[in-house]
C-alpha positions in Angstrom: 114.8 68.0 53.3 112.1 66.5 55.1 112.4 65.0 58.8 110.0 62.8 60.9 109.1 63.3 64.4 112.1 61.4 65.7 114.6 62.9 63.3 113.8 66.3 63.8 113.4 65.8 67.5 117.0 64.7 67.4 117.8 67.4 65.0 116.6 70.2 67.1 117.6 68.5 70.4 114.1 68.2 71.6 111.7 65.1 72.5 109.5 63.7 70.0 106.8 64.5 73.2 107.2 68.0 73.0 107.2 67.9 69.1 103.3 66.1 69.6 102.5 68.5 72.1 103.3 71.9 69.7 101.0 70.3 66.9 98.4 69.1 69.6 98.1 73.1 70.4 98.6 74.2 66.8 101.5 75.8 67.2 103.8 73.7 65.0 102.1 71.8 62.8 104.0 69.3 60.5 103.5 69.6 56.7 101.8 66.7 56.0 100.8 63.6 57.6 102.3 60.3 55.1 100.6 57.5 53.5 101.6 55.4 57.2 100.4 58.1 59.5 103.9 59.6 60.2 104.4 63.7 60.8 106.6 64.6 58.3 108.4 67.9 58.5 109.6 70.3 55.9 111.7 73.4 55.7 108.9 75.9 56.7 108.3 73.6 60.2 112.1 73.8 60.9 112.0 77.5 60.8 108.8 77.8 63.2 110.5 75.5 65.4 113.6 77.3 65.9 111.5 80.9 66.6 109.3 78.8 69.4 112.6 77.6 70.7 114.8 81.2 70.6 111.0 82.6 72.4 110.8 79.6 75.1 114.7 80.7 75.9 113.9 84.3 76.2 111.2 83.1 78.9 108.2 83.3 76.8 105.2 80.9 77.1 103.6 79.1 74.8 100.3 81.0 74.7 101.9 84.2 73.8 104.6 82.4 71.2 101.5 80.7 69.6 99.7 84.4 69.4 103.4 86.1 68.1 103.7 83.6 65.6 100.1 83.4 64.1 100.0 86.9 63.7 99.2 88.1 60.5 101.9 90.8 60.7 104.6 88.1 61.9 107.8 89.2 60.5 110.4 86.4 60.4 113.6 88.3 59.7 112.0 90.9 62.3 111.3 88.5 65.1 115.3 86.7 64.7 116.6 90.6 65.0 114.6 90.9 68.3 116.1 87.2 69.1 119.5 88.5 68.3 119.4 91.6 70.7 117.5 89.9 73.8 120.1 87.0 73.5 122.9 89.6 73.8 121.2 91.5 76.6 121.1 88.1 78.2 124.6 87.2 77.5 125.7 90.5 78.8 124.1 90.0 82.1 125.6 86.8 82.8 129.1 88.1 81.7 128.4 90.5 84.2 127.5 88.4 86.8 130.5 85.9 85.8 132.9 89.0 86.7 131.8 89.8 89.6 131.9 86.0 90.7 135.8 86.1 89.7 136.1 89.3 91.7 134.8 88.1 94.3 137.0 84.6 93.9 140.1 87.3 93.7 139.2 89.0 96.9 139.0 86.0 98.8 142.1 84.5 97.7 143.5 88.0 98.4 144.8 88.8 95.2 142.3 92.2 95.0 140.3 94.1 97.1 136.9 94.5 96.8 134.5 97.0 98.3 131.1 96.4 99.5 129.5 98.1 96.6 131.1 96.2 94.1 129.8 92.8 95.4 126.9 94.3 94.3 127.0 96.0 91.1 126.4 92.7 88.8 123.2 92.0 90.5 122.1 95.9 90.0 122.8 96.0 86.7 121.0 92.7 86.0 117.6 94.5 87.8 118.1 97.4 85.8 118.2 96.1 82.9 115.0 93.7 83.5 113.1 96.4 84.7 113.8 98.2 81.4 112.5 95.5 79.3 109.6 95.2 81.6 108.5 99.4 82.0 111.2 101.0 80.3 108.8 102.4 77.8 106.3 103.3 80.4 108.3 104.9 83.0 110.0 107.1 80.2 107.1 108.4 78.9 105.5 109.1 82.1 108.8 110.7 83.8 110.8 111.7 81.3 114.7 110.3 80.3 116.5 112.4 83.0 114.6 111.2 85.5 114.9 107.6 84.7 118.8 107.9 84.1 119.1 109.8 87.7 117.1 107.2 89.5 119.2 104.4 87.7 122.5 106.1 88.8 121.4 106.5 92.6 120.2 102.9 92.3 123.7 101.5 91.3 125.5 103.9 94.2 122.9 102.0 96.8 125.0 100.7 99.8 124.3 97.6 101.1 122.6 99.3 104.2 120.6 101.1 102.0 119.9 97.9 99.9 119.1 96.5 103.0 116.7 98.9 104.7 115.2 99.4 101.3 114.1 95.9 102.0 112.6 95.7 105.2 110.8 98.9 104.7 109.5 97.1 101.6 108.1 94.1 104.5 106.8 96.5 106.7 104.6 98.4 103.5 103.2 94.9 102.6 102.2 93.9 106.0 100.8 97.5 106.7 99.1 97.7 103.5 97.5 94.2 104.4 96.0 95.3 108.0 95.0 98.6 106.5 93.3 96.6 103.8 90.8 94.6 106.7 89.6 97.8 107.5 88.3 98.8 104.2 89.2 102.3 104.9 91.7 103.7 102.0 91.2 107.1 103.9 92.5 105.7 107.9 95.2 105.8 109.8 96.5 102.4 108.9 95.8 102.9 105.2 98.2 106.6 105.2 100.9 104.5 107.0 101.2 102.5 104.4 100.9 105.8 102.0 103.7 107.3 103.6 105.9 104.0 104.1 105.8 103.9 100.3 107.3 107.1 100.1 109.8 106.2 102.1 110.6 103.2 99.9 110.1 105.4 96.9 113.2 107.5 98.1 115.9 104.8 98.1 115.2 105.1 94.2 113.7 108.1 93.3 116.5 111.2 92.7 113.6 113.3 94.2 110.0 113.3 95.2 107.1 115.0 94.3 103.2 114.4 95.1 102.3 114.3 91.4 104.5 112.0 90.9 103.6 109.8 93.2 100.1 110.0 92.7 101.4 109.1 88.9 103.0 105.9 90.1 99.7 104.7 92.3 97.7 105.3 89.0 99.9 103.3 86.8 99.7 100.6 89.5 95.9 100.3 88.3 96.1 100.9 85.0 99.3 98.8 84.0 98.4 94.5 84.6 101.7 93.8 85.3 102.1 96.1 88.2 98.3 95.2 88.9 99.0 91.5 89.2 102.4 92.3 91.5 100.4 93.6 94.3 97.3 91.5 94.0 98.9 88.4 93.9 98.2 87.5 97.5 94.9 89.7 97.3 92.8 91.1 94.8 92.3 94.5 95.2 95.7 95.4 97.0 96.8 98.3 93.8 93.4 100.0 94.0 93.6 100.4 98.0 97.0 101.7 97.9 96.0 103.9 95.1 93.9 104.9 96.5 95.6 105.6 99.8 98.2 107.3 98.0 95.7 110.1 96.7 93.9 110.9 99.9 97.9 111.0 101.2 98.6 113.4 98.2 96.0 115.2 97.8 95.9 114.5 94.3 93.0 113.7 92.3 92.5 109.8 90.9 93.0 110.0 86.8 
């Protein structure tokens, strides 16, 4: 069956804008254009459409869904599987969240109580769980399973106070590592504050510390964009200088 613009904007619950837009930047072309200038839409475009709109629900943009999906190696049947398991992970985050917000409706109305840490626990699972499909890969490789499931474990048995101080230790690194950064000196006083306020922070996650390690972390913090782009988003530079920081506070040598 074959749809125009309107029809399967209607169809796929979409506007017919957004339908112009995807063949605009070539990501959804129609199949042909008819004798009176009208897109017309076949079975293949209905198929493509549905994958940009399962990877525009999952978060991604349309850059990297246009790159996906004109890859040579782009496996249809492969890429609805992925679809399938990241929309379950989602579901199962919000089901989460969903009972702790009836919990949470029960404690008030005094039907159950509720302790601190269970307020709580949706909202850590839901970081866990993101930070796995962020670095999960990465931070496995580089530390090993154990250590990731121990630092998950003491990260779900965070008290609020701990949650809390976590925090504004977190504030006072930033700001540190943003004076230390004016004096262009990854090796001062300032710069090793920072250095060892991050160890601090580190600990309210980490089941234990070591200097190679840490050192391990600052590296990735460089050599990983995402965690790159985190701490240079107010100014450029800011993963280097604590890097670099972190080594001199180490005494570990820079990879």
């Amino acid at each position: 069956m074959e749809y125009t613009v309107q029809k399967l904007a209607k169809l796929a619950g979409v506007s017919t804008r957004t339908l112009r837009y995807y063949d605009e930047i070539g990501i959804l072309k129609p199949a042909r254009i008819s004798s009176s200038g009208y897109r017309i839409y076949g079975q293949d475009e209905i198929n493509l459409l549905q994958q940009i709109l399962f990877y525009r629900e999952l978060g991604v943009n349309l850059t990297d869904i246009k790159q996906i999906m004109t890859d040579p190696a782009f496996d249809g049947s492969r890429a609805l599987k992925e679809h399938r398991k990241q929309l379950l992970d989602k579901r199962n985050q919000i089901d989460q969240l969903i009972a702790n917000v009836e919990k949470t409706i029960a404690q008030k109305e005094g039907r159950i109580t509720m302790s601190d840490q269970e307020k709580f626990e949706g909202f850590k699972k839901k970081a866990i769980e993101e930070n796995e499909k962020k670095y999960g890969n990465e931070i496995r490789e580089k530390y090993g399973e154990d250590t990731v499931r121990k630092s998950n474990e003491k990260f779900m048995n965070m008290s609020k106070e701990d949650h809390d101080a976590a925090t504004l230790l977190s504030e006072e690194l930033m700001e540190t590592l943003r004076e230390a950064m004016q004096t262009g000196d990854a090796k001062g006083e300032l710069a090793q504050k920072a250095a060892e306020l991050h160890k601090q922070w580190l600990m309210f996650y980490w089941p234990s510390y070591s200097k190679e390690a840490h050192a391990g972390l600052a590296q990735m913090y460089v050599d990983d964009e995402r965690f790159t782009a985190y701490y240079d988003k107010e100014q450029p530079g800011t993963a280097k200088f604590l890097r670099d920081a972190i080594i001199e506070f180490t005494g570990q040598k820079s990879e």
